[in-house]
C-alpha positions in Angstrom: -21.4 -53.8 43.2 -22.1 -51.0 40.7 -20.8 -48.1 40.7 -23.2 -44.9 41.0 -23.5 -43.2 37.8 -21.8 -40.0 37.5 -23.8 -37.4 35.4 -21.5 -35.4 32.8 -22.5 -31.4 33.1 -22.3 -30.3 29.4 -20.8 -26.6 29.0 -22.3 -25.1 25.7 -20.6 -21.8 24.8 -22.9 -18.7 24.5 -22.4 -15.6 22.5 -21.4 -12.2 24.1 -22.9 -8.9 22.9 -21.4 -5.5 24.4 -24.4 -3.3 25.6 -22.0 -1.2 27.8 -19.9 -0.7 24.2 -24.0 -0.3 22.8 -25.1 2.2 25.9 -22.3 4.4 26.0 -22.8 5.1 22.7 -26.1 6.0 22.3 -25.3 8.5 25.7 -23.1 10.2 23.7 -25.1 10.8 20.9 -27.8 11.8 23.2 -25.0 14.1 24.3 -24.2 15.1 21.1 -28.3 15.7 20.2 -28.8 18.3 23.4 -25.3 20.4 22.6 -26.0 20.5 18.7 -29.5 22.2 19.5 -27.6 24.5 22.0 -24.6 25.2 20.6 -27.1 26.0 16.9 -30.4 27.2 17.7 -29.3 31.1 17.6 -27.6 30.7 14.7 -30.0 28.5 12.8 -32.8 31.6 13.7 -29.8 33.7 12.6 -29.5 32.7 9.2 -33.1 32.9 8.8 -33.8 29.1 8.6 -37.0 30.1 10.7 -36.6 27.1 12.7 -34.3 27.2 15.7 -34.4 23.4 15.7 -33.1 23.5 12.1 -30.2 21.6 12.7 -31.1 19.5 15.4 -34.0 18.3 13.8 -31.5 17.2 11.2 -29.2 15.7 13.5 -31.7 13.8 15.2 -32.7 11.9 11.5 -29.2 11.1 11.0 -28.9 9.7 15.0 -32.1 7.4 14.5 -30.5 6.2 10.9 -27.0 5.6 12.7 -29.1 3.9 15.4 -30.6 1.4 12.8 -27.5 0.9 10.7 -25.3 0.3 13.8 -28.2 -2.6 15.2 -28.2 -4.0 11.6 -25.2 -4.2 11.2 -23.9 -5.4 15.0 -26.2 -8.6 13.7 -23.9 -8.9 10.4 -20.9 -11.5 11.1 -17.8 -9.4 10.2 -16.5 -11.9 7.6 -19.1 -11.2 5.6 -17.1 -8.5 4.5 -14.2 -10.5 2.8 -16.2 -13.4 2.0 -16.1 -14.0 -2.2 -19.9 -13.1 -4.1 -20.2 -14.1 -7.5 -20.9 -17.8 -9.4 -18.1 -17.2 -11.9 -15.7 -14.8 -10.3 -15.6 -14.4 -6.5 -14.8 -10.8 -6.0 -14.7 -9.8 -2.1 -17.1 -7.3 -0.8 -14.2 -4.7 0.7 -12.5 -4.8 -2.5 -15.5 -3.7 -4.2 -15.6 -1.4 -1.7 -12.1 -0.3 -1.9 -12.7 0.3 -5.8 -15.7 2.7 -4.3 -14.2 4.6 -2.2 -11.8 5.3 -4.9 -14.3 6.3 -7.4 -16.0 8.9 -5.2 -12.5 10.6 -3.7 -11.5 10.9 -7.5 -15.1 12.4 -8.3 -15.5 14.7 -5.2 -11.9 16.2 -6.1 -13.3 17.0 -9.9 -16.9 17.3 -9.2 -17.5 18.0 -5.5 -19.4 20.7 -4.0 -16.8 23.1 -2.3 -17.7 24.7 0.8 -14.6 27.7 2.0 -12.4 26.7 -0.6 -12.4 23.0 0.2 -14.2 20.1 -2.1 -15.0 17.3 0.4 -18.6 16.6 0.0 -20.7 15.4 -3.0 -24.1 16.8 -2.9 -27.5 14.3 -3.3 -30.2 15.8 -4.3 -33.2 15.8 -1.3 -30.3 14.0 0.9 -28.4 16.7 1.0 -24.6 16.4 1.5 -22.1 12.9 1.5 -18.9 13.2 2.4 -16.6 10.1 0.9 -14.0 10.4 3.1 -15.9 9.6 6.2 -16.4 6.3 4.3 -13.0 5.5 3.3 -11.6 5.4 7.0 -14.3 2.3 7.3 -12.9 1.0 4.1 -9.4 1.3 5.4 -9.7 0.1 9.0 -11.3 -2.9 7.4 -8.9 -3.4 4.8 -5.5 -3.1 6.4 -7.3 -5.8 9.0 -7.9 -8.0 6.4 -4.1 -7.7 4.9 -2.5 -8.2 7.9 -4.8 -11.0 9.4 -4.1 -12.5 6.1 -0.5 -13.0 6.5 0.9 -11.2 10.1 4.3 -12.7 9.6 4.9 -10.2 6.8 5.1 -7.6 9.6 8.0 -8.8 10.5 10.1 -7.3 7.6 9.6 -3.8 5.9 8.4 -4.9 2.9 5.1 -6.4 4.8 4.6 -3.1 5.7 5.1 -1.6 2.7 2.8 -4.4 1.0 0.2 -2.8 3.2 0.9 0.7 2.2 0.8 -0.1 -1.5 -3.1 -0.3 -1.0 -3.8 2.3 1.7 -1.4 4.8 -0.3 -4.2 5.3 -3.7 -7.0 6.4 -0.9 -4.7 8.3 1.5 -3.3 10.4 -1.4 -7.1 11.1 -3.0 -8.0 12.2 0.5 -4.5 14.3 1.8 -5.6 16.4 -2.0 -8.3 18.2 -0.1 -8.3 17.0 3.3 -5.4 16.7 5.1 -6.7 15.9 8.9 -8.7 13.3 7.6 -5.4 11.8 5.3 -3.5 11.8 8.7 -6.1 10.0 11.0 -6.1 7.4 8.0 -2.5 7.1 7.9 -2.4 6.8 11.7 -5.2 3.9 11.8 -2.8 1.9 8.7 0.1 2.7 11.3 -1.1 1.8 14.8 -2.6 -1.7 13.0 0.4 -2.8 11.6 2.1 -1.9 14.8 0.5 -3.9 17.4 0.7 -6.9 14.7 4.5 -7.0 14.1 7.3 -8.3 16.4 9.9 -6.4 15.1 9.0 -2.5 15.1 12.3 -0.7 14.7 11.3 0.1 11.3 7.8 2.0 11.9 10.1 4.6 13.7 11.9 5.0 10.8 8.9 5.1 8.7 6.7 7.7 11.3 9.8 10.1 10.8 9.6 10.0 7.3 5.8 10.4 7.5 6.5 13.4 9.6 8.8 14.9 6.8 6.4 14.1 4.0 3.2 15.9 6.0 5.4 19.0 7.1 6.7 19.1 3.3 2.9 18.9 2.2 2.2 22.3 4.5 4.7 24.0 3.7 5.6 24.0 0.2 1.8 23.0 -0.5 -1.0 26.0 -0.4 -0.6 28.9 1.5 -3.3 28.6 3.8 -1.6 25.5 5.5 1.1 27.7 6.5 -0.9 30.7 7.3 -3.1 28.3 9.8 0.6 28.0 11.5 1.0 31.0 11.9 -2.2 31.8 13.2 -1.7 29.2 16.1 1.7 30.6 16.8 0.0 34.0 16.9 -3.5 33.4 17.9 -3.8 37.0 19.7 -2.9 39.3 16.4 -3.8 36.8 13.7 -6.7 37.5 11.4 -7.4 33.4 10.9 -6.8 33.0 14.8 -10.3 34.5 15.2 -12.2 30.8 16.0 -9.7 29.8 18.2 -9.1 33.3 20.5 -13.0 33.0 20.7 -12.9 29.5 21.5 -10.5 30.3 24.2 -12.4 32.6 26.0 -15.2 30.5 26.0 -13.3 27.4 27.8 -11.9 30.5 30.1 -15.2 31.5 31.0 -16.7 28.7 32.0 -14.8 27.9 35.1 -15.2 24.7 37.0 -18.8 24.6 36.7 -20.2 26.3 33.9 -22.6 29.1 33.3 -25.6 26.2 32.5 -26.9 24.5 29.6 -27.4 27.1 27.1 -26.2 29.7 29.1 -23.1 30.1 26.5 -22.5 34.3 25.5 -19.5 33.0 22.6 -22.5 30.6 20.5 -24.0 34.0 19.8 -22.0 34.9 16.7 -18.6 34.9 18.3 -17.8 31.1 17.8 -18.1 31.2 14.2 -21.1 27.8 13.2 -20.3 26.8 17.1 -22.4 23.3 16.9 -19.3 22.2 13.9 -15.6 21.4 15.4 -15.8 24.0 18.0 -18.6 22.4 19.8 -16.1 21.1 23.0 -15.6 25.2 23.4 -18.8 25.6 24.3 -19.0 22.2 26.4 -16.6 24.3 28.8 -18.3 27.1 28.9 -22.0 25.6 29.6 -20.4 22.8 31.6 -17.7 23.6 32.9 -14.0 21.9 33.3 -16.3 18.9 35.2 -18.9 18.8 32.4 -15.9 18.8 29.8 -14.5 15.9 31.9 -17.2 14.1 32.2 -17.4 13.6 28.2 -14.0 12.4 28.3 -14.6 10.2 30.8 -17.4 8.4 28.4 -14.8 8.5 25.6 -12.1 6.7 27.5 -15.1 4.2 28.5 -15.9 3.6 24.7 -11.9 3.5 24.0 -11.9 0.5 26.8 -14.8 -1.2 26.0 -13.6 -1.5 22.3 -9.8 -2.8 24.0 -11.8 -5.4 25.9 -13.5 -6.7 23.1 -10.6 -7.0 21.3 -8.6 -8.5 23.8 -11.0 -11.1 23.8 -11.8 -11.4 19.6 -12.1 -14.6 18.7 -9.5 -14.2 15.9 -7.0 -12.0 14.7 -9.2 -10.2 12.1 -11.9 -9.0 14.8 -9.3 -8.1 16.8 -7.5 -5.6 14.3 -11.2 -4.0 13.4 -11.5 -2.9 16.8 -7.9 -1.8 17.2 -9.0 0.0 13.8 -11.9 1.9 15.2 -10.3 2.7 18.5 -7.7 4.0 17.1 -10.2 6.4 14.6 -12.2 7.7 17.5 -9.5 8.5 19.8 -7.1 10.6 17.3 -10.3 12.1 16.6 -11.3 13.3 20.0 -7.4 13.5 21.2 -7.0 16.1 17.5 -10.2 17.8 18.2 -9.8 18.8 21.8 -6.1 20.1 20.9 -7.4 22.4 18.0 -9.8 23.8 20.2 -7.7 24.3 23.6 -5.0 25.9 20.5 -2.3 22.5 21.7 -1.8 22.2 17.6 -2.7 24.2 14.6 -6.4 24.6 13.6 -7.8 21.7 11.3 -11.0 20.3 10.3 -11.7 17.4 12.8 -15.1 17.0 14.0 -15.5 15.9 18.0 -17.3 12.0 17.5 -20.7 11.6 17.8 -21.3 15.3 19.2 -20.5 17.2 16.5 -23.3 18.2 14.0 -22.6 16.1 10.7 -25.2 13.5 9.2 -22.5 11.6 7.4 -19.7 11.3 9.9 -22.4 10.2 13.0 -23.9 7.7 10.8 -20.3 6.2 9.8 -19.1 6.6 13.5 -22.1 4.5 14.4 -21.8 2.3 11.5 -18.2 1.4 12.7 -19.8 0.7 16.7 -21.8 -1.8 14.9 -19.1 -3.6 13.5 -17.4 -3.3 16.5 -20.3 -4.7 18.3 -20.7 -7.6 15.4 -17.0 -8.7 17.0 -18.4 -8.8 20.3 -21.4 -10.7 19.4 -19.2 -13.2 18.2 -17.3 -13.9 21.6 -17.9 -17.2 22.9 -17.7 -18.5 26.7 -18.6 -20.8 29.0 -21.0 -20.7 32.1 
């Protein structure tokens, strides 16, 4: 007697892609489209721009370009980035990239177009303005993934560390000249990644104190208008340069629980110096209220977990760190942001991701989702 054949079910792995990663982020830079036109259309009639859309309309070309780039690139496997091009000598893509982002932080500090003192942007003509640093926290996040993935043992010892910092250290530097918030998110992203890599971590509390040291050396003993923004948040009622902030204030104050209603905001009206810049979340509170304001950071811890779970479940080391990378960029970012504004730390130059008006930093922000969503793309299970 024959046995009955038994029939074999095949499982063949399919690919993941994140569309709630994809969806929230597109809702907040629909989010980030509506408050930019609210928080700038007196201002843009104001400084007789004639168009009260000015810098929405603006806005709203850079989200549709982040939009494509971040599709595009979701599609792009991330090792394309390390992989070696050239017949005779295989150079990898982020080190050519590296050597970029080096070229243009040296060239913005010599050659940069300086807006209130500060050179951070390079100007292209019909294109308007770049700024490079928004490009070298891709570069890094990328980069110190790729060391550590590379050899994660190292981690284990100091000198790994330091192995890492040897390459993050030329960029960091270039950046801290002019741009200190930006220096420390970097630094912060080449910390947090080497961090969750190593098993032995008693030196990263030596090196964090040290790091402390070295940035509260840099303000004080570096320009004077580092330490004068220290005094200004210790005295934000009597300063002259606590002006933003005492205005920001009384916007968050007067905007209750609920809000006074979209567009309904009294401190965009020349009070809140450029309002639709980092002191957007001001007027979030006021139009929205505390619940408005919490319903944003609702959406940003959504992002922030979306980006943990698709890490978690990377298919190797080198996605995994990416998205570490990137989570850890857009929450210092939002975390730094909101504390300027509620006056929690001194005032710096930190826009609030995806909401704030800037062309360059939404299209890098969304750049970065892509990646992100290239990782998740390449998750494989079974059904």
């Amino acid at each position: 007697m024959t046995k009955p054949s038994v029939r074999k079910t095949e499982y063949k792995p399919q690919t993941y892609y994140d569309y709630s990663l994809l969806f929230i982020t597109l809702i907040l830079v629909c989010i980030g489209l509506v408050m930019v036109y609210s928080t700038s259309s007196y201002y843009a009639v104001k400084q007789k721009f004639g168009d009260a859309a000015y810098f929405f309309k603006r806005q709203l070309i850079s989200a549709v370009i982040g939009t494509f780039v971040m599709i595009v690139v979701s599609k792009i496997d991330y090792f394309f980035y390390i992989k070696g091009i050239g017949k005779k000598y295989k150079f990898r893509l982020l080190f050519l990239a590296y050597m970029l982002c080096i070229a243009l932080q040296v060239y913005v500090l010599f050659f940069g177009e300086e807006v209130k003192g500060a050179k951070r942007w390079i100007k292209i003509p019909v294109l308007g303005t770049f700024q490079p640093s928004e490009l070298t926290k891709i570069c890094v996040i990328l980069l110190v993934a790729y060391i550590v993935y590379a050899a994660p043992k190292r981690l284990d010892t100091v000198f790994g560390f330091i192995r890492v910092l040897i390459f993050v250290c030329p960029l960091l530097g270039l950046v801290a000249a002019e741009n200190l918030s930006t220096a420390i998110i970097i630094a912060g992203i080449t910390f947090v990644v080497c961090f969750v890599v190593a098993r032995r971590k008693g030196y990263f509390f030596v090196a964090g104190f040290l790091a402390v040291l070295v940035v509260a050396g840099y303000i004080f003993l570096g320009e004077a208008f580092r330490g004068e923004r220290i005094d200004a948040w210790l005295n934000v009622e009597t300063h002259p340069k606590g002006y933003q902030i005492l205005q920001g204030l009384y916007a968050i104050a007067s905007g209750g629980l609920w809000g006074k209603g979209l567009g309904q905001s009294m401190q965009k009206l020349g009070f809140i110096p450029e309002s639709h810049n980092d002191m957007i979340f001001s007027v979030i509170c006021e139009e929205l209220g505390i619940i408005g304001a919490l319903a944003i950071i609702l959406m940003y811890v959504l992002l922030l977990w979306r980006l943990f779970v698709v890490a978690v479940n990377a298919r190797d080391l080198f996605g995994s760190l990416i998205c570490v990378g990137i989570m850890v960029h857009i929450a210092m970012q939002v975390l730094i942001n909101i504390a300027v504004v509620t006056n929690t730390i001194p005032s710096t130059g930190i826009p609030l991701p995806f909401i704030s008006y800037g062309g360059t930093s939404l299209v890098v922000l969304m750049a970065e989702m892509g990646i992100a969503l290239s990782v998740s793309n390449r998750i494989e299970y079974e059904r």
